[in-house]
TORTI-466519 format. One line per 2 residues: number of its first residue (from 1); their letters; for each residue z, x, y of C-alpha. Coordinates in Angstrom, 3 decimals, decimal comma, padded with zeros to 6 digits, always signed. Each point is the difference from the previous one (the first is absolute). Layout:
<nodes>
NUM	A	Z X Y  ...
</nodes>
This chain:
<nodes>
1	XX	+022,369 -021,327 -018,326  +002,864 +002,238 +001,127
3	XX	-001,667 +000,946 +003,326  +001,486 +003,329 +000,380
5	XX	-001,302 +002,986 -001,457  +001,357 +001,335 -003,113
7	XX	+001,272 +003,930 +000,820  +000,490 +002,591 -002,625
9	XX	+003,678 +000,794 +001,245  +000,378 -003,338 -001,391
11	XX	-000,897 +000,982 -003,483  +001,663 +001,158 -003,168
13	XX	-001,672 +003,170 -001,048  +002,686 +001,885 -002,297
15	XX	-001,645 +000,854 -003,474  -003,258 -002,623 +000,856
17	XX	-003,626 +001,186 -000,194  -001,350 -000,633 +003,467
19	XX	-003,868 -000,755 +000,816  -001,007 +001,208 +003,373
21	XX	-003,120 -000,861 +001,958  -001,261 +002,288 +002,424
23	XX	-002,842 +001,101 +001,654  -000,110 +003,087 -000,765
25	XX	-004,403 -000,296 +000,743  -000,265 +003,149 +001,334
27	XX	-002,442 +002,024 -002,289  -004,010 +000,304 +000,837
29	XX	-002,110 +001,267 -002,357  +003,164 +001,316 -002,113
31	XX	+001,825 +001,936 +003,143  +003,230 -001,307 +002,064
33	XX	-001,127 +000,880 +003,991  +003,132 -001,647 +001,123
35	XX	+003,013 -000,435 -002,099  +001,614 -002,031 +002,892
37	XX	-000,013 -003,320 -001,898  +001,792 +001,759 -003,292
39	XX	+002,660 +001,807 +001,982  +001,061 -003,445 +002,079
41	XX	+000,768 -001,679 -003,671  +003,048 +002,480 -000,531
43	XX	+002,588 -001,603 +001,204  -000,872 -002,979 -002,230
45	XX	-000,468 +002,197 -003,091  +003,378 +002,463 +000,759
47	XX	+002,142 -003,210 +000,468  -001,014 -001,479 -003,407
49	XX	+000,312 +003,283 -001,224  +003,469 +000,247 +001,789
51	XX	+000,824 -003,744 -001,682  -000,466 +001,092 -003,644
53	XX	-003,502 -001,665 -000,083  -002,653 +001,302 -002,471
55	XX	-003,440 -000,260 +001,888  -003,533 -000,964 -000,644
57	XX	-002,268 +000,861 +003,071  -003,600 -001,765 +000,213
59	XX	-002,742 -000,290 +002,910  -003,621 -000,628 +000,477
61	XX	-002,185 +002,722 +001,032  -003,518 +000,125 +001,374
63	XX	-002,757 -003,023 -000,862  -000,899 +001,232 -003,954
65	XX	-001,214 -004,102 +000,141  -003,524 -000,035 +000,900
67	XX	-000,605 -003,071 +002,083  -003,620 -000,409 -001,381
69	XX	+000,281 -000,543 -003,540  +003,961 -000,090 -000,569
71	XX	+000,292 +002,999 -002,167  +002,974 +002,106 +000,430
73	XX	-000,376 +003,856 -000,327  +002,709 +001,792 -001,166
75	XX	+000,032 +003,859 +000,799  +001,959 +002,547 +001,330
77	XX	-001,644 -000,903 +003,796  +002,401 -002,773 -000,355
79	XX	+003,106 +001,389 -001,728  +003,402 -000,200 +000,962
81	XX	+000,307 +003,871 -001,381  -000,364 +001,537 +003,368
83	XX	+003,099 -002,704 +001,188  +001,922 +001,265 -003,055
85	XX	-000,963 +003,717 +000,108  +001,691 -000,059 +003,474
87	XX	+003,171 -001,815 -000,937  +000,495 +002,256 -002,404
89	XX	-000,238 +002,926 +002,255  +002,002 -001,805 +002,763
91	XX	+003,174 -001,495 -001,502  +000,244 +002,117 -003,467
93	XX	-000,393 -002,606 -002,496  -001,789 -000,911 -002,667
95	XX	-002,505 -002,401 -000,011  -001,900 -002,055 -003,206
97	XX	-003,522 -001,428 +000,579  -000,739 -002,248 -003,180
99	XX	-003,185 +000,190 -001,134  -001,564 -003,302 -000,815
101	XX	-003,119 -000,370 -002,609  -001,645 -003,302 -000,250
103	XX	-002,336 -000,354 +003,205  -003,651 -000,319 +000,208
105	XX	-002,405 -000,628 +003,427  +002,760 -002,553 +001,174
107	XX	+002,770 +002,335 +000,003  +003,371 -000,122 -002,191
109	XX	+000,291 -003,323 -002,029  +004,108 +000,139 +000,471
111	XX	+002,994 +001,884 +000,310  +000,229 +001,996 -004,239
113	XX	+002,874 +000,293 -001,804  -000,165 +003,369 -000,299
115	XX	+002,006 -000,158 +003,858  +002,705 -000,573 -002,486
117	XX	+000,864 +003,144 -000,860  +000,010 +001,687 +003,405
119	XX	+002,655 -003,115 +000,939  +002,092 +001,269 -002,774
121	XX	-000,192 +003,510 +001,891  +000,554 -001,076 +003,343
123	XX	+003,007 -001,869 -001,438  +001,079 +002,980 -001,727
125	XX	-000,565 +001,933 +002,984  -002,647 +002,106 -001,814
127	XX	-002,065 -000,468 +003,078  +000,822 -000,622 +003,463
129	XX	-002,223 -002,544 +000,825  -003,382 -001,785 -000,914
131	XX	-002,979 -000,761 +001,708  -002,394 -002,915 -001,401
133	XX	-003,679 +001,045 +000,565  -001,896 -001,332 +003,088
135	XX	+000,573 -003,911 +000,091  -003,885 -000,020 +000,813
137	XX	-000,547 +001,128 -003,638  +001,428 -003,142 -001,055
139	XX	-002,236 -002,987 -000,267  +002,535 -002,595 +001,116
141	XX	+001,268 +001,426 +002,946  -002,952 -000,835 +002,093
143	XX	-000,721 -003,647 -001,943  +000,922 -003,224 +000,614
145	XX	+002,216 -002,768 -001,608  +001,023 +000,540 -003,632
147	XX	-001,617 +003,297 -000,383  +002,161 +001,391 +002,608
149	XX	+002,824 -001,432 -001,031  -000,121 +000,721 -003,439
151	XX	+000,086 +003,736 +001,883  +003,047 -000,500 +002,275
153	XX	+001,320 -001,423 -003,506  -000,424 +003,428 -001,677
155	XX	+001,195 +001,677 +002,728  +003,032 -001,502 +000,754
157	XX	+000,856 +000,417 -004,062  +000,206 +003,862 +001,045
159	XX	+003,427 -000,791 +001,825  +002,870 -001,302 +000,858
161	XX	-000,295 -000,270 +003,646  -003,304 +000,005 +002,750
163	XX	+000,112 +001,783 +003,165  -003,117 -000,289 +002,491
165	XX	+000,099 +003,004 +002,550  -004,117 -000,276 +000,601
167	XX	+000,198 -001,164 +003,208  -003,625 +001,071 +000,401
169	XX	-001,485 -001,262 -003,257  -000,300 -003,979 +001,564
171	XX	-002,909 -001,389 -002,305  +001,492 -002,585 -002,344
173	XX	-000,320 +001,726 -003,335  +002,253 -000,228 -003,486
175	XX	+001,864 +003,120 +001,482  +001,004 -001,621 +003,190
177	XX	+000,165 -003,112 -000,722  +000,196 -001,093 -003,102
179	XX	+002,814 +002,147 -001,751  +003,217 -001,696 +002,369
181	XX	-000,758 -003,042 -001,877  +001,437 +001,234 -003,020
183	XX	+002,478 +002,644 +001,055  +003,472 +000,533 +002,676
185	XX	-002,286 +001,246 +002,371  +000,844 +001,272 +003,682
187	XX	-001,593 +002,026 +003,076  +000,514 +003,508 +000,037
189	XX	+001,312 +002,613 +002,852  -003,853 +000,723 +001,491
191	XX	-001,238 -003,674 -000,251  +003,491 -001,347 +002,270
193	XX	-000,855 +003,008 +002,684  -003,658 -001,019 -000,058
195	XX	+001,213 -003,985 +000,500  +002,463 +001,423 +002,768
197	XX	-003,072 +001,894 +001,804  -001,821 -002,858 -000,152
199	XX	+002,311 -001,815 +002,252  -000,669 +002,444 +002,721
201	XX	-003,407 -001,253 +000,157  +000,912 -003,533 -000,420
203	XX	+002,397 +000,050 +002,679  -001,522 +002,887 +001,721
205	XX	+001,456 +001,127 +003,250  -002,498 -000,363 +003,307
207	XX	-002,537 +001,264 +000,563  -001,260 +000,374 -003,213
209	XX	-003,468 +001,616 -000,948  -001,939 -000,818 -002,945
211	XX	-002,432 +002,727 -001,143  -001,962 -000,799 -003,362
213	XX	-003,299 +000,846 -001,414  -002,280 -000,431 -002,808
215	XX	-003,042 +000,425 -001,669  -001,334 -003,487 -000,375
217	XX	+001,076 -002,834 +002,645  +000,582 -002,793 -003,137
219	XX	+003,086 +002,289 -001,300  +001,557 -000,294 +003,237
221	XX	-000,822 -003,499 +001,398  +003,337 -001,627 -000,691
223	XX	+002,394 +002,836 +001,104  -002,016 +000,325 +002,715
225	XX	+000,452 -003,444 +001,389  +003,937 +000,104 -000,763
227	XX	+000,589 +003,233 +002,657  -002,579 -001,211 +002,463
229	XX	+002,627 -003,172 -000,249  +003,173 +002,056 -000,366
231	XX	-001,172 +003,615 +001,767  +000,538 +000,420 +003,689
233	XX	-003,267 +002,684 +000,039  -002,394 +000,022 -003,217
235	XX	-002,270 +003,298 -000,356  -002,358 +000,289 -002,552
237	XX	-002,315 +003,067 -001,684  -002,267 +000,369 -003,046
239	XX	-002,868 -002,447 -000,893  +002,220 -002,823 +001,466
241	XX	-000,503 +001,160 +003,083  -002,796 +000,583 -000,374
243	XX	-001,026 -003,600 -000,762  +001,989 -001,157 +002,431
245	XX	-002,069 +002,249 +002,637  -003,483 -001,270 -001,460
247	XX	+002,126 -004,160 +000,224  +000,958 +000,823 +003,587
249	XX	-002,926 +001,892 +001,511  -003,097 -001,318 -001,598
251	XX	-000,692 +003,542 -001,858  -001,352 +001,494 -003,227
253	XX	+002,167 +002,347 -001,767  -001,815 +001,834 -003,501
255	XX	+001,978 -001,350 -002,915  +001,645 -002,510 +001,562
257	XX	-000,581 -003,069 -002,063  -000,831 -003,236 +001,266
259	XX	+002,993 -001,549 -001,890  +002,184 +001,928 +001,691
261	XX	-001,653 -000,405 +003,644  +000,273 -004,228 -000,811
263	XX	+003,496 +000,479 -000,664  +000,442 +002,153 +002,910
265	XX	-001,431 -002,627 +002,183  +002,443 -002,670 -001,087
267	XX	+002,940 +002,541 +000,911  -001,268 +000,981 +003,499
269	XX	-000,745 -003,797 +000,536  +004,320 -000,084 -000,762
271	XX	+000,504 +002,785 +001,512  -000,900 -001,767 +003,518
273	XX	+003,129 -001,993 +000,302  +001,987 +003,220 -000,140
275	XX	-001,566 +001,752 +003,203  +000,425 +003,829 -000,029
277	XX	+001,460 -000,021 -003,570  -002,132 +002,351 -001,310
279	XX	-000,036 +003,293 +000,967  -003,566 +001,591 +000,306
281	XX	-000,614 +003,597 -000,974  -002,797 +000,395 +002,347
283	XX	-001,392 +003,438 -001,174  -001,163 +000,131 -003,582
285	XX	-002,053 +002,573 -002,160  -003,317 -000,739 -001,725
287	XX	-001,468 +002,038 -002,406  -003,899 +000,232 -001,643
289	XX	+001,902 +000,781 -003,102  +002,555 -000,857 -002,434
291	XX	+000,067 +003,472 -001,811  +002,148 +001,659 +001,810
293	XX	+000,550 +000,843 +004,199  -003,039 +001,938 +000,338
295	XX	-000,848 +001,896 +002,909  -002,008 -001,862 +002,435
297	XX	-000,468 -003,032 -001,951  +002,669 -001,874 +001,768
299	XX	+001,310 -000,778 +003,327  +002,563 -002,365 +002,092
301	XX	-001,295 -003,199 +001,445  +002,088 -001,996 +002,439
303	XX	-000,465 -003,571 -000,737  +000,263 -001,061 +003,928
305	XX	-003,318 +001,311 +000,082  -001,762 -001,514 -002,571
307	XX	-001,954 -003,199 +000,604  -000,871 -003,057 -002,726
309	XX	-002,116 +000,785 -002,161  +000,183 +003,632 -000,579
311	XX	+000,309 +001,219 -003,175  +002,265 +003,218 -001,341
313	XX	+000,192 +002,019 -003,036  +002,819 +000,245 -001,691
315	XX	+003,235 +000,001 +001,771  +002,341 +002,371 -001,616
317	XX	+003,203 +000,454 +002,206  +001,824 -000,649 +003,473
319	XX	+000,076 +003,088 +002,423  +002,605 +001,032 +000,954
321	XX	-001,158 -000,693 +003,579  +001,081 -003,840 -000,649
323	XX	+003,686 +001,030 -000,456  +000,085 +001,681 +003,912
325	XX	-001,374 -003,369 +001,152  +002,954 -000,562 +002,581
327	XX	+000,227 -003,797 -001,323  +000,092 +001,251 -003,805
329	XX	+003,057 +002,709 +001,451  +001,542 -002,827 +001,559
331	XX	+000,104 -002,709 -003,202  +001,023 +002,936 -002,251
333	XX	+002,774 +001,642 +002,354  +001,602 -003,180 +000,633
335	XX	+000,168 -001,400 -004,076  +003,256 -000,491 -001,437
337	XX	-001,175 -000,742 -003,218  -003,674 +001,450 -001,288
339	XX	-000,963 -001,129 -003,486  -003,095 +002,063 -001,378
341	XX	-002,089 -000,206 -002,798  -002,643 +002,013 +001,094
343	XX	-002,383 +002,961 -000,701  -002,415 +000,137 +002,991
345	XX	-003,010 +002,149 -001,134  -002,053 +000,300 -003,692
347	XX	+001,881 +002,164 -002,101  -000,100 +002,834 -000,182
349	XX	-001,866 +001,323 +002,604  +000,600 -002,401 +003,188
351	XX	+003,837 +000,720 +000,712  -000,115 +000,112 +003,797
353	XX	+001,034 -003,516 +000,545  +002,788 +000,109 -002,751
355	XX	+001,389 +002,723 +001,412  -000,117 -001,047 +004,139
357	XX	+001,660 -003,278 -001,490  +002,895 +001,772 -001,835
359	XX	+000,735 +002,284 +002,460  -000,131 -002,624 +003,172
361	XX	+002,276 -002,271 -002,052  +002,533 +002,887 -001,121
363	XX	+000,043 +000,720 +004,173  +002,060 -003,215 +000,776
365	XX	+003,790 +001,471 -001,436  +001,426 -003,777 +000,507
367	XX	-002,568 -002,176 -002,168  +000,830 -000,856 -003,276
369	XX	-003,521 +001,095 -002,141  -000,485 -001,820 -003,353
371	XX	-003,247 +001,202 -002,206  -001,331 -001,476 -002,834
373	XX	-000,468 +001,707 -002,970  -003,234 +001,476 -002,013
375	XX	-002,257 +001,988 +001,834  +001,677 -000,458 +003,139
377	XX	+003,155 +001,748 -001,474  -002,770 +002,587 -001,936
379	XX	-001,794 +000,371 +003,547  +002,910 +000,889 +001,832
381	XX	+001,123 +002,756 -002,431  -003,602 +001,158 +000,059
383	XX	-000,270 +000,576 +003,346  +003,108 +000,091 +002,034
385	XX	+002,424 +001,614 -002,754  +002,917 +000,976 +002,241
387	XX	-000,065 -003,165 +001,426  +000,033 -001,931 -003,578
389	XX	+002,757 +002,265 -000,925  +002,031 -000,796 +003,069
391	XX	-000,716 -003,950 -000,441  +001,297 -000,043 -003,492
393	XX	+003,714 +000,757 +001,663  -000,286 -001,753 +003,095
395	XX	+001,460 -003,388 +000,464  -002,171 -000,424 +002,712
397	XX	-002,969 -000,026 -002,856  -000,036 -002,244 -003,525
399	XX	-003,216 +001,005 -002,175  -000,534 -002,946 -002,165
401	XX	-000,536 +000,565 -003,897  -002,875 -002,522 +000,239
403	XX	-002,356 -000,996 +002,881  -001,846 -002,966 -001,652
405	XX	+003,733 -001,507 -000,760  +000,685 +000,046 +003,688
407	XX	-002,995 -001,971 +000,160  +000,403 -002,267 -001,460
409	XX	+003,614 -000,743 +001,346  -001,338 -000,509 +003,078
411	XX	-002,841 -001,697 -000,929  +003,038 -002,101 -001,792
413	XX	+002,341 -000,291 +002,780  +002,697 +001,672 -002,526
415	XX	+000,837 +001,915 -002,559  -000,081 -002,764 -002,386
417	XX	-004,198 +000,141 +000,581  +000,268 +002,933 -002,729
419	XX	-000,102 -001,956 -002,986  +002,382 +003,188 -002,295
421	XX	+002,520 -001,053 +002,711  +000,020 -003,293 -000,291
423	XX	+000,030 -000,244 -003,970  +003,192 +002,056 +000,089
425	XX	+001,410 -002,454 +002,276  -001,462 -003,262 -001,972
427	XX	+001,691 +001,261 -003,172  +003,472 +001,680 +001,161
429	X	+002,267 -000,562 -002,407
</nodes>
């Protein structure tokens, strides 16, 4: 083990076809909302470009694996013609999307040789570029053992050199993982500034705020314990705090499970030793309804009132009350470092917490503010547009490519917790 990670300025790239990982998962239901995650590949894909590199692009997009009964769907939901449709448009180039035959209930059988001829192309320079089909299609890239390696096998026969730019795309798959066995393979331009960002909340400068939350407490547990360790302030929204409230105060929240209120319990139980850790939103909105934010079916509750025992309906957002609390102004003001991975309210019609949070953090000038990806990034652009178009060219603002990749780093302790990351290092040439 070399210990260092591999970088594509390191790499030879004249006249060699070049696989390129990247997470390019940014289509729902066959429509891009955000193209954010495609336009931060570029640099990696004009500097190949730039090197006399020939390039094959690939990514995952959506679930098209149903967890049930471990069929794969393959339809255009799924598609990477959306991601390709916009390249196209965006940089002028032509782009080929093989079309692959063999593939019943558990998606494609293997990579066809019919790819063949649109190497021959892109070699040719026919075509600018090509762009393998969702890597979800594929049955190997989810399995284990030989199956997915016999994948990352077929894959890496594609080219001449492997360059992982998917920062957010952390699951251990034959795309991430499994192709740098076989192939020169290096980091690319987005996964070095995402390693570099990462630093900043490694070796965050103090005070530094925490802010994540989450739909179930058991996807969160881990990170959650790393920045109550690491995190000056932790604040939490979403049905973790939520669980938390019904660990701490003896309460019953609707749909709130109990798994998540024993696991809740543990963490509060923790949370002791670190005395006024955890910042509490006090005021918080509960609804009779999950349909929508219907006119006098919810209200705010503040939780200093409530005694054990009672019970709530659902508890759909944070007012924006909580975020004038003058202890809340104080923790917030005074951060030099805020880390959030965060939507406050149900999407998409509880944004009043999301939006008191965005704006109270963007009020401190001098605080370096560090959000996760996903639907925090989505949120952001959703609701406070100007301010996500000001954050993308601030350097007092990094928008990660991918939240649950954060995670886990800090769940991790480093970088090296992403297992795409560490492979690349394992196997540097």
């Amino acid at each position: 083990m070399s210990g260092k990670l591999p970088l594509i300025q390191e790499a030879d790239l004249k006249s060699k076809v070049v696989l390129v990982r990247v997470d390019h998962n940014v289509v729902k239901s066959g429509v891009i909302h955000d193209p954010y995650r495609i336009d931060a590949t570029f640099g990696t894909l004009f500097y190949i470009l730039a090197r006399g590199g020939k390039i094959i692009l690939m990514t995952h997009v959506g679930r098209p694996k149903d967890k049930q009964t471990n069929k794969i769907k393959i339809d255009e939901k799924t598609s990477v013609k959306p991601i390709v449709e916009y390249l196209q448009e965006k940089l002028h180039i032509s782009i080929e999307v093989p079309e692959f035959y063999s593939h019943d209930d558990n998606g494609y059988m293997s990579i066809e040789t019919n790819i063949n001829h649109s190497i021959k192309r892109l070699k040719n320079s026919e075509i600018d570029a090509i762009y393998l089909p969702n890597t979800r299609w594929f049955r190997g890239e989810e399995a284990k053992g030989e199956e997915q390696d016999r994948f990352a096998y077929q894959l890496a026969g594609l080219a001449d050199v492997y360059i992982n730019d998917a920062f957010g795309s952390w699951q251990p798959h034959a795309s991430t993982v499994g192709v740098n066995k076989y192939l020169p393979s290096y980091a690319g331009f987005l996964m070095q500034k995402e390693i570099k960002n990462l630093e900043r909340i490694f070796n965050a400068e103090r005070p530094f705020i925490a802010v994540v939350a989450g739909s179930k407490f058991d996807t969160k547990i881990e990170p959650l314990y790393a920045l109550l360790d690491k995190s000056d302030y932790l604040v939490m929204g979403g049905v973790i705090y939520n669980a938390y409230l019904c660990a701490k105060y003896d309460i019953k929240i609707k749909g709130v499970d109990e798994t998540d209120i024993k696991l809740a319990k543990e963490f509060y139980e923790y949370s002791k030793k670190y005395s006024g850790k955890i910042v509490e939103l006090p005021v918080i909105i509960e609804s009779d309804t999950m349909e929508g934010k219907v006119e006098g079916q919810h209200r705010k509750v503040d939780i200093r009132k409530l005694k054990p025992g009672d019970s709530l309906n659902y508890v759909l957002d944070v007012a924006a009350e909580s975020f004038k609390e003058e202890n809340v102004l104080e923790v917030f003001h005074s951060a030099h470092t805020v880390f959030v991975n965060a939507v406050m309210g149900y999407t998409p019609y509880f944004n009043e917490g999301t939006i008191a949070l965005d704006t109270l953090i963007d009020e401190n000038p001098n605080a370096v503010k560090l959000y996760g990806g996903g639907d925090t990034m989505q949120e952001l652009k959703r609701l406070l547009p100007g301010l996500y178009i000001m954050a993308l060219d601030s350097p007092k603002y990094y928008i990660f490519t991918g939240g649950g990749a954060v995670l886990k780093a800090i769940e991790k302790g480093t970088h090296l917790g992403i297992a795409p990351i560490d492979e690349l290092i394992k196997y540097a040439k």
